[in-house]
PyMOL CGO cylinders between C-alpha atoms (Angstrom):
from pymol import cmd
from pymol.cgo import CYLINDER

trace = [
    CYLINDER, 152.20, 42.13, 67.07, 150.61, 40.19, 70.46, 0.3, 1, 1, 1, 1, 1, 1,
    CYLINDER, 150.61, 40.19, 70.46, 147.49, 41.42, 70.71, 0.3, 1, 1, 1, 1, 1, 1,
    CYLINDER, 147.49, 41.42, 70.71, 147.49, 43.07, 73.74, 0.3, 1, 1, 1, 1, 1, 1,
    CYLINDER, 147.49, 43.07, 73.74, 149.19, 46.46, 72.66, 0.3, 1, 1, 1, 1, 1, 1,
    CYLINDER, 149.19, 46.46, 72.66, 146.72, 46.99, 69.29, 0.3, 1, 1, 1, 1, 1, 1,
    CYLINDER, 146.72, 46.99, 69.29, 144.89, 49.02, 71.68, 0.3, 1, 1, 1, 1, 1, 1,
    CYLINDER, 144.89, 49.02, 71.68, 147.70, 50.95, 72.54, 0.3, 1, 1, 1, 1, 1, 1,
    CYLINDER, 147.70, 50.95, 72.54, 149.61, 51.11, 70.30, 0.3, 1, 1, 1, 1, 1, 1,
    CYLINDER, 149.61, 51.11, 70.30, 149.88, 52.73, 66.77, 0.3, 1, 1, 1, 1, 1, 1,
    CYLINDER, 149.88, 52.73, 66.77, 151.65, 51.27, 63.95, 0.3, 1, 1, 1, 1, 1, 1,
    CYLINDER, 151.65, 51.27, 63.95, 153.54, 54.39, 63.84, 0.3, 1, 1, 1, 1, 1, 1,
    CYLINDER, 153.54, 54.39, 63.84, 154.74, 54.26, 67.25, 0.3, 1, 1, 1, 1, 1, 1,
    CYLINDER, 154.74, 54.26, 67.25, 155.62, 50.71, 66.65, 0.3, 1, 1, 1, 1, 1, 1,
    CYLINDER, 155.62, 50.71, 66.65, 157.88, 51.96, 63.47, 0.3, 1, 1, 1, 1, 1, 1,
    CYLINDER, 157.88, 51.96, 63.47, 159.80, 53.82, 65.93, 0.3, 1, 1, 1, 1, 1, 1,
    CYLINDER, 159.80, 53.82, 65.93, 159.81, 51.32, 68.47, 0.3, 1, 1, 1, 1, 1, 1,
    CYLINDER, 159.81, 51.32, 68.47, 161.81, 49.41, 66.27, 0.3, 1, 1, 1, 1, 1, 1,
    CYLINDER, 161.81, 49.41, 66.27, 164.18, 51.69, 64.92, 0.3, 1, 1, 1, 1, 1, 1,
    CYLINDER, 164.18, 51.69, 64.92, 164.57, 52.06, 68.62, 0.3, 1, 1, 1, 1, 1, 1,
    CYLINDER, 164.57, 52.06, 68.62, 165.40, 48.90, 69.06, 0.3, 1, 1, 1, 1, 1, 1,
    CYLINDER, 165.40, 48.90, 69.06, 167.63, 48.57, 65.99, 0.3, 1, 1, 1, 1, 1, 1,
    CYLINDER, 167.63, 48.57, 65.99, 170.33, 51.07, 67.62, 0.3, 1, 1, 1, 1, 1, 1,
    CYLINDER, 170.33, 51.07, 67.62, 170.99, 49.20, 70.36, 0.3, 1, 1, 1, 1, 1, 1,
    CYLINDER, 170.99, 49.20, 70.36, 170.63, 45.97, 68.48, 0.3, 1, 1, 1, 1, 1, 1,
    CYLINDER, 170.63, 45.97, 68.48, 173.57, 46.78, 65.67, 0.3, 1, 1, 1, 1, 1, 1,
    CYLINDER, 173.57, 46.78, 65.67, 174.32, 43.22, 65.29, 0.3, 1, 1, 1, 1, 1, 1,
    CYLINDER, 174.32, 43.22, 65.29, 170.88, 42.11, 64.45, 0.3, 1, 1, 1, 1, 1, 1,
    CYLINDER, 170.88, 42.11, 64.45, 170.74, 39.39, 66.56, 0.3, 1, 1, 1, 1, 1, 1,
    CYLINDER, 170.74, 39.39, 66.56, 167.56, 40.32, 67.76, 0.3, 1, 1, 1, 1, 1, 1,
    CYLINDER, 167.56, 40.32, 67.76, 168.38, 40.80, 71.42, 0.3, 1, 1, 1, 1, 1, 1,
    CYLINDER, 168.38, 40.80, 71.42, 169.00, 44.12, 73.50, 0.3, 1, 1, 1, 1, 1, 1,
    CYLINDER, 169.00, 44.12, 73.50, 170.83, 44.01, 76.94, 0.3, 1, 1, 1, 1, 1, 1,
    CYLINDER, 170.83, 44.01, 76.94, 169.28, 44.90, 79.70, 0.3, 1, 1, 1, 1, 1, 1,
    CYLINDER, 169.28, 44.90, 79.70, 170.98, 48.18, 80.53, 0.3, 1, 1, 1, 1, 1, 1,
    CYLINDER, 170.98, 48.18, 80.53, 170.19, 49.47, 77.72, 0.3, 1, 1, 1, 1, 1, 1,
    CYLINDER, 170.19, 49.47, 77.72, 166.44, 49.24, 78.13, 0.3, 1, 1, 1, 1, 1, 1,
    CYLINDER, 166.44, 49.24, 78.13, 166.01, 52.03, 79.81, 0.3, 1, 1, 1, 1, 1, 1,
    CYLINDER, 166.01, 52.03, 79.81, 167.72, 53.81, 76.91, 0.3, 1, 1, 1, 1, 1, 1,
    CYLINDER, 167.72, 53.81, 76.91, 165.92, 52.61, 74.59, 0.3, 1, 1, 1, 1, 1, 1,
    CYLINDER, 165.92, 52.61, 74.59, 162.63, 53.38, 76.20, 0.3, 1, 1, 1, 1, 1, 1,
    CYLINDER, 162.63, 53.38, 76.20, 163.58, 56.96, 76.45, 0.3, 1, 1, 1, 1, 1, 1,
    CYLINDER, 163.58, 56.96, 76.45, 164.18, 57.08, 72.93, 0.3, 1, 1, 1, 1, 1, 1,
    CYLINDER, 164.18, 57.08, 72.93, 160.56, 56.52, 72.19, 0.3, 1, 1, 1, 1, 1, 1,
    CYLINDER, 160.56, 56.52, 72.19, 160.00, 59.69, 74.50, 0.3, 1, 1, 1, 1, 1, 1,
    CYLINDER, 160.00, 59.69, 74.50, 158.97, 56.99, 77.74, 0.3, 1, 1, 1, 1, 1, 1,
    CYLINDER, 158.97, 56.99, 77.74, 160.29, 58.28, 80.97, 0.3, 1, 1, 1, 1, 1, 1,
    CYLINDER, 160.29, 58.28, 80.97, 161.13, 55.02, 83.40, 0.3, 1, 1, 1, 1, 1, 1,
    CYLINDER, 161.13, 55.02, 83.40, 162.08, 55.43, 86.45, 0.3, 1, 1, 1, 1, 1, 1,
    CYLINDER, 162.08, 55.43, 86.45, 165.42, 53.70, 86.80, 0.3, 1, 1, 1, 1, 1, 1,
    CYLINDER, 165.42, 53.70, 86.80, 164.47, 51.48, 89.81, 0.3, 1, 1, 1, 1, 1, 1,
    CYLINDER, 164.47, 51.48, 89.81, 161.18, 50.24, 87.38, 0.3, 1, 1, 1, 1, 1, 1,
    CYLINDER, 161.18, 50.24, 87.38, 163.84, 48.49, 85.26, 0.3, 1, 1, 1, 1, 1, 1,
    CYLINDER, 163.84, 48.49, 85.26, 163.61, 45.27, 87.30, 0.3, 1, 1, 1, 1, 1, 1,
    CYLINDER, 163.61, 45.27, 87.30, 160.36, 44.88, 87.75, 0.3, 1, 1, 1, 1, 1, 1,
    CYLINDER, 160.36, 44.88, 87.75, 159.57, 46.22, 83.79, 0.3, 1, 1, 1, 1, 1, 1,
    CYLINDER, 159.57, 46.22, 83.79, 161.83, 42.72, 82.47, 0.3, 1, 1, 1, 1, 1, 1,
    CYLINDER, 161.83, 42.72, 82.47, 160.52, 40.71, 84.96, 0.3, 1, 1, 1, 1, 1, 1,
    CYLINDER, 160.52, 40.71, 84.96, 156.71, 41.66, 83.97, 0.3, 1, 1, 1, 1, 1, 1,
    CYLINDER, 156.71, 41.66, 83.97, 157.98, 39.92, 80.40, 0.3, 1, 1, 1, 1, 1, 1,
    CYLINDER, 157.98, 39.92, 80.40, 160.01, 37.11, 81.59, 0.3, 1, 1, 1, 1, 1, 1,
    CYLINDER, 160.01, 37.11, 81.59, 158.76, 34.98, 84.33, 0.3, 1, 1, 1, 1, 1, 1,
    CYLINDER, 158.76, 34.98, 84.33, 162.07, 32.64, 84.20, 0.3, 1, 1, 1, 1, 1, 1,
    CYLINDER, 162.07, 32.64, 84.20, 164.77, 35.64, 84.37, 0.3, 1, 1, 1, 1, 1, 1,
    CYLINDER, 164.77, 35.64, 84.37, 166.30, 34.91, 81.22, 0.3, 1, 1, 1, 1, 1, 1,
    CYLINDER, 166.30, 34.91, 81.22, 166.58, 38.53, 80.30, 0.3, 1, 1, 1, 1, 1, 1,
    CYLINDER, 166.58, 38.53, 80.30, 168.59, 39.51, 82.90, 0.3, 1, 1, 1, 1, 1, 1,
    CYLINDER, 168.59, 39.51, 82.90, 171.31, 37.14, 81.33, 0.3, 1, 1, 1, 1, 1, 1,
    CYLINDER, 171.31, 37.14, 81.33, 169.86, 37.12, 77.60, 0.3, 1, 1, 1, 1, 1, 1,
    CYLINDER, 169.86, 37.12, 77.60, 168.68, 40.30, 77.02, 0.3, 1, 1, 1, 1, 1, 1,
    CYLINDER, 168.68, 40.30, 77.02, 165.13, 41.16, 75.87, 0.3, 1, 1, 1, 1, 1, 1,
    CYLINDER, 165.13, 41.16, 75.87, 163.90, 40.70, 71.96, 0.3, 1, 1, 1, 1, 1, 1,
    CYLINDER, 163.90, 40.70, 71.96, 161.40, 43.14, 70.35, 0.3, 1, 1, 1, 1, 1, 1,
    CYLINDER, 161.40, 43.14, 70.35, 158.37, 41.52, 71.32, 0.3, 1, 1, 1, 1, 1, 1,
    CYLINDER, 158.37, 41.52, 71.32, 159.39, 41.59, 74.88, 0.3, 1, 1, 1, 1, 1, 1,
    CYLINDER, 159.39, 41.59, 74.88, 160.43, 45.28, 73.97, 0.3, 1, 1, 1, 1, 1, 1,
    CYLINDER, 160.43, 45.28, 73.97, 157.30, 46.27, 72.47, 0.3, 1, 1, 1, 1, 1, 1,
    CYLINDER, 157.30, 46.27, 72.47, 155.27, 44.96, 75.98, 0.3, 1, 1, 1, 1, 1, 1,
    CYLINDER, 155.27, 44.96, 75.98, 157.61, 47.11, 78.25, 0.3, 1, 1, 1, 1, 1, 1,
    CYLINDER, 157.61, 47.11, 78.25, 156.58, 50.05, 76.14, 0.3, 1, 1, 1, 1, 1, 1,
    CYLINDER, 156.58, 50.05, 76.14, 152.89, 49.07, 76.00, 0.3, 1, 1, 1, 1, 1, 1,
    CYLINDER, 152.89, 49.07, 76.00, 152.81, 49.12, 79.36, 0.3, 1, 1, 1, 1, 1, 1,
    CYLINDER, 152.81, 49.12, 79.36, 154.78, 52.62, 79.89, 0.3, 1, 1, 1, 1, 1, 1,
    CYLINDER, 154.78, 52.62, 79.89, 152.51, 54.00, 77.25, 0.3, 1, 1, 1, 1, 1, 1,
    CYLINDER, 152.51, 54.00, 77.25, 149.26, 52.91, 79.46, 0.3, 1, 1, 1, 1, 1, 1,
    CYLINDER, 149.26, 52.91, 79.46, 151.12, 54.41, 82.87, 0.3, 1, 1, 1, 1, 1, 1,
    CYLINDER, 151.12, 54.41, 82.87, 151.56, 57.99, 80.67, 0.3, 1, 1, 1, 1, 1, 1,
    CYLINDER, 151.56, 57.99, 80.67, 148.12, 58.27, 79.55, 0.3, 1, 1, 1, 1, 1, 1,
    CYLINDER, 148.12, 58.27, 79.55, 146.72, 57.62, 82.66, 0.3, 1, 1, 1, 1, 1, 1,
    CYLINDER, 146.72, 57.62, 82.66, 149.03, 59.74, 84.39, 0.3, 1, 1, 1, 1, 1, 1,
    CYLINDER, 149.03, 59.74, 84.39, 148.53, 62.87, 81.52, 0.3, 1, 1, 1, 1, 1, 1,
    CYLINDER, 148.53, 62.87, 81.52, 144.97, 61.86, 82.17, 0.3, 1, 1, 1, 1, 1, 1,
    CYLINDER, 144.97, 61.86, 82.17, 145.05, 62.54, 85.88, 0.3, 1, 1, 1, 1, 1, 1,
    CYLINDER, 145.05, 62.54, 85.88, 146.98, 65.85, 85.36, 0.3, 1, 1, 1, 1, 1, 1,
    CYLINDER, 146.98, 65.85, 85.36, 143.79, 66.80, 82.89, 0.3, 1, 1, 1, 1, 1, 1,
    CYLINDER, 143.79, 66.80, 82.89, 141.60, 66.07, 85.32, 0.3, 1, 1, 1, 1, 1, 1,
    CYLINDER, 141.60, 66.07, 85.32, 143.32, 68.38, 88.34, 0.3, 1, 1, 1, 1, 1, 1,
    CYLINDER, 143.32, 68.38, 88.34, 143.54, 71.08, 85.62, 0.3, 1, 1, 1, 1, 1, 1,
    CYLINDER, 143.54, 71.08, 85.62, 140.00, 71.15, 84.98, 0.3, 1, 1, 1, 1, 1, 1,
    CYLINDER, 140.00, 71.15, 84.98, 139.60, 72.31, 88.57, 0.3, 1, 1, 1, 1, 1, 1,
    CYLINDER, 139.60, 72.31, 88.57, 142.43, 74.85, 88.16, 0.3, 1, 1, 1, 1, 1, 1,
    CYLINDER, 142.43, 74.85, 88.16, 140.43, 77.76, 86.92, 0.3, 1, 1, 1, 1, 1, 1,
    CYLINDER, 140.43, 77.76, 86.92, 143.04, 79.99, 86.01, 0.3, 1, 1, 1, 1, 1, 1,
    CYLINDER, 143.04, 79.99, 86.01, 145.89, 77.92, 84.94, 0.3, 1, 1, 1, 1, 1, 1,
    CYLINDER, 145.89, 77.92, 84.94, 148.14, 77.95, 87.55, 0.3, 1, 1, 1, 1, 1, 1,
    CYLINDER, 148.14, 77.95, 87.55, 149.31, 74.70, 87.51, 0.3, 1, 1, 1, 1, 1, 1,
    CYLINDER, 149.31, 74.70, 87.51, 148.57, 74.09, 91.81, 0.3, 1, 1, 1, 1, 1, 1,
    CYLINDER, 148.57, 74.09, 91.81, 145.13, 73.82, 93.76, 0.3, 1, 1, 1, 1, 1, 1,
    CYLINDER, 145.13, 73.82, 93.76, 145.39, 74.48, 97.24, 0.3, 1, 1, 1, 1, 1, 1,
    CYLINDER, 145.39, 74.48, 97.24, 145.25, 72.60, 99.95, 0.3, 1, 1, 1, 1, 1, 1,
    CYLINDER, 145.25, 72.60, 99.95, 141.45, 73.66, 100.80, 0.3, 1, 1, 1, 1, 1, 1,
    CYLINDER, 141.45, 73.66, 100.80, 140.65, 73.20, 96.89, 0.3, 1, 1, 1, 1, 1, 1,
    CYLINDER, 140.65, 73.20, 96.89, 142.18, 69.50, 96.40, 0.3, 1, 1, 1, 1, 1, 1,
    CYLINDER, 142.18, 69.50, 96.40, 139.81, 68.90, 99.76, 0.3, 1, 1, 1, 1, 1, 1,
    CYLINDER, 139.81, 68.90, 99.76, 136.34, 70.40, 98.63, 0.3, 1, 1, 1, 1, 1, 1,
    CYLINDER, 136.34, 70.40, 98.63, 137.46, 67.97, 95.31, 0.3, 1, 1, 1, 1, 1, 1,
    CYLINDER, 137.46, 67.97, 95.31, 138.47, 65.07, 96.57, 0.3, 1, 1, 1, 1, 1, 1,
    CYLINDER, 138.47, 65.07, 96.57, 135.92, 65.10, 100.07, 0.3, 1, 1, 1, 1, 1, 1,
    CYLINDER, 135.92, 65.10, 100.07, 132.60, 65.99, 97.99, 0.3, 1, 1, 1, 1, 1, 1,
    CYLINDER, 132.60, 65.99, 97.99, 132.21, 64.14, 94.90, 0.3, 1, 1, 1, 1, 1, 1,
    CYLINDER, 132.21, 64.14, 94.90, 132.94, 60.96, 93.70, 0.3, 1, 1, 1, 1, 1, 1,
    CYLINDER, 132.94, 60.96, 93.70, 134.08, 58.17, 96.05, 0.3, 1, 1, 1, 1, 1, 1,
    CYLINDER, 134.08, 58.17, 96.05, 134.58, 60.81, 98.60, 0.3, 1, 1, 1, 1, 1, 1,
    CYLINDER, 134.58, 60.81, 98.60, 137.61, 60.53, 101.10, 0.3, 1, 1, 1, 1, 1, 1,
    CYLINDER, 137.61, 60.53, 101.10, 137.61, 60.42, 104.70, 0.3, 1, 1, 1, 1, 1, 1,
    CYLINDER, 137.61, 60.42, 104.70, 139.24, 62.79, 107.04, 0.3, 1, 1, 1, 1, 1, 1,
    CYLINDER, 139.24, 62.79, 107.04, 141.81, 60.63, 107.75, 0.3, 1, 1, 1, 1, 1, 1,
    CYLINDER, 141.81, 60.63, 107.75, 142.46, 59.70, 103.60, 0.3, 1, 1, 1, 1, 1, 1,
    CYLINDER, 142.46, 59.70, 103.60, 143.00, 63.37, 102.91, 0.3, 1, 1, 1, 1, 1, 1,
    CYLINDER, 143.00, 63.37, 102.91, 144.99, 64.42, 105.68, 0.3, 1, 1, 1, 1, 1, 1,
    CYLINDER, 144.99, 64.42, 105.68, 147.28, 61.34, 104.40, 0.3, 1, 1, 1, 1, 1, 1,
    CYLINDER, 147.28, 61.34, 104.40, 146.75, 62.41, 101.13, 0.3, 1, 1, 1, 1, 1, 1,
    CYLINDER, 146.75, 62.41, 101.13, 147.69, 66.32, 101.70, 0.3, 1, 1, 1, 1, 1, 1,
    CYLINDER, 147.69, 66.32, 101.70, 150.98, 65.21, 103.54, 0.3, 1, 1, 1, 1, 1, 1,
    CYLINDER, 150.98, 65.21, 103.54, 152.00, 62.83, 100.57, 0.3, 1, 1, 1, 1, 1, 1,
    CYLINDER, 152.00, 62.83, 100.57, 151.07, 65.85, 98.05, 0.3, 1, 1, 1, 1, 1, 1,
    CYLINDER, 151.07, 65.85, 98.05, 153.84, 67.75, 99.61, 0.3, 1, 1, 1, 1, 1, 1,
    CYLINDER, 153.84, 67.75, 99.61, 151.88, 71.37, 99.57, 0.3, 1, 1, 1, 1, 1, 1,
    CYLINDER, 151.88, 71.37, 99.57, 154.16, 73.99, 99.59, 0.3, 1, 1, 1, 1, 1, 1,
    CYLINDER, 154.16, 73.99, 99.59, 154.18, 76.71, 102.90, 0.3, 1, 1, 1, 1, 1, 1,
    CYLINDER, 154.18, 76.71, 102.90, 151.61, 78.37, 101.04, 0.3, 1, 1, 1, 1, 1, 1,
    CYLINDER, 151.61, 78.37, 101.04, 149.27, 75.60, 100.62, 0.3, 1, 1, 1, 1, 1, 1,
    CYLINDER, 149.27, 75.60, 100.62, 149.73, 74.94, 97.07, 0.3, 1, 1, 1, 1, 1, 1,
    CYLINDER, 149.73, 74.94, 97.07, 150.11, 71.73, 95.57, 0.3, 1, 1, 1, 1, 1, 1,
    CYLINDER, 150.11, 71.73, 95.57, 151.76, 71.71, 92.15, 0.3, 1, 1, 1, 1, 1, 1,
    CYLINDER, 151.76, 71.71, 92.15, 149.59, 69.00, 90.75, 0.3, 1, 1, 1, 1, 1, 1,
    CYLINDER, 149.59, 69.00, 90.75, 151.19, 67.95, 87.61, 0.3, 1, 1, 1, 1, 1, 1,
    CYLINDER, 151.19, 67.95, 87.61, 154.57, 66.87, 90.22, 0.3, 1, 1, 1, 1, 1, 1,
    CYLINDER, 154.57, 66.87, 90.22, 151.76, 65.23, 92.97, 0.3, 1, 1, 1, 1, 1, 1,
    CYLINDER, 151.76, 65.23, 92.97, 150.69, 63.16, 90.42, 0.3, 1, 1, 1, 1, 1, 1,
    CYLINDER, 150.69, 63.16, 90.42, 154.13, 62.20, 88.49, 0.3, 1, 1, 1, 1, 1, 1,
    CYLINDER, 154.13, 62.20, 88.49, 155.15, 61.48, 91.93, 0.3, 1, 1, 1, 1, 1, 1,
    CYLINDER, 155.15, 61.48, 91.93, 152.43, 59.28, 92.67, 0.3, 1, 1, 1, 1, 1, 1,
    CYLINDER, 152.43, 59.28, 92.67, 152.18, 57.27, 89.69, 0.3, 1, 1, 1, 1, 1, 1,
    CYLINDER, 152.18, 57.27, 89.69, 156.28, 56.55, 90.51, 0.3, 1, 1, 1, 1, 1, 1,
    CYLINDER, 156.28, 56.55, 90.51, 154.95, 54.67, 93.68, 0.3, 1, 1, 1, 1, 1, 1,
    CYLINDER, 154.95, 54.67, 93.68, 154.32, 51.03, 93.46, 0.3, 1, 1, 1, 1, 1, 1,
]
cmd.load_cgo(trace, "trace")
């Protein structure tokens, strides 16, 4: 196991990363094409978005051999590391808007997200939040459904 995901990752999840891989590696030759990634990922319960799938083999294979070759398990296992760190964080963002929604409505409003984000911590600007409001994509009520803001920011690269 490289060293890198024992931080990460369980030895239970990497049971089922394997069997994972073992579907779409039948033959045993150790190798998984590359449009089956994505599959393969989702089998683990890891949500990719489909236009990550470049960028996810090339952050394994500097000389673009998997795009012709396939990936192997190791290379496998780092894609999901990585996807594994991307949905804590983002669960752990959600967590933290939730602890602001009092009553479990799953949105904060426009005016709430800006006494938040404008008061504590490295506060915003103006400017950041108005930028930051029109990306949240508040509904006509001023509501901002949170758990999508975020999803839909951690997408963005």
């Amino acid at each position: 196991m490289p060293p890198k995901l024992a931080t990460y990752v369980t030895e239970e999840r990497l049971v089922e990363y394997q069997e994972a891989f073992d579907t779409f590696d039948p033959d045993g030759k150790g190798k998984i094409p590359c449009e089956h990634v994505l599959v393969c990922l989702r089998k683990v319960g890891l949500m990719p978005a489909d236009c990550e799938l470049e960028d996810l083999l090339r952050s394994v294979d500097s000389e673009n051999d998997v795009f012709a070759e396939g990936i192997n398990y190791d290379q496998f296992c780092q894609i999901a590391s990585k996807k594994e760190r991307d949905v804590y964080n983002e669960r752990d963002i959600v967590n933290a808007f939730a602890l602001f929604d009092s009553t479990s409505k799953g949105y904060l409003t426009t005016e709430e997200l800006t006494q938040i984000l404008c008061t504590r911590g490295d506060k915003l600007s103006e400017g950041e939040m108005a930028a930051l409001i029109k990306t949240a994509g508040a509904n006509t009520n001023g509501r901002i459904q949170y758990e999508e803001f975020v999803h839909r920011m951690m997408l963005r690269d």
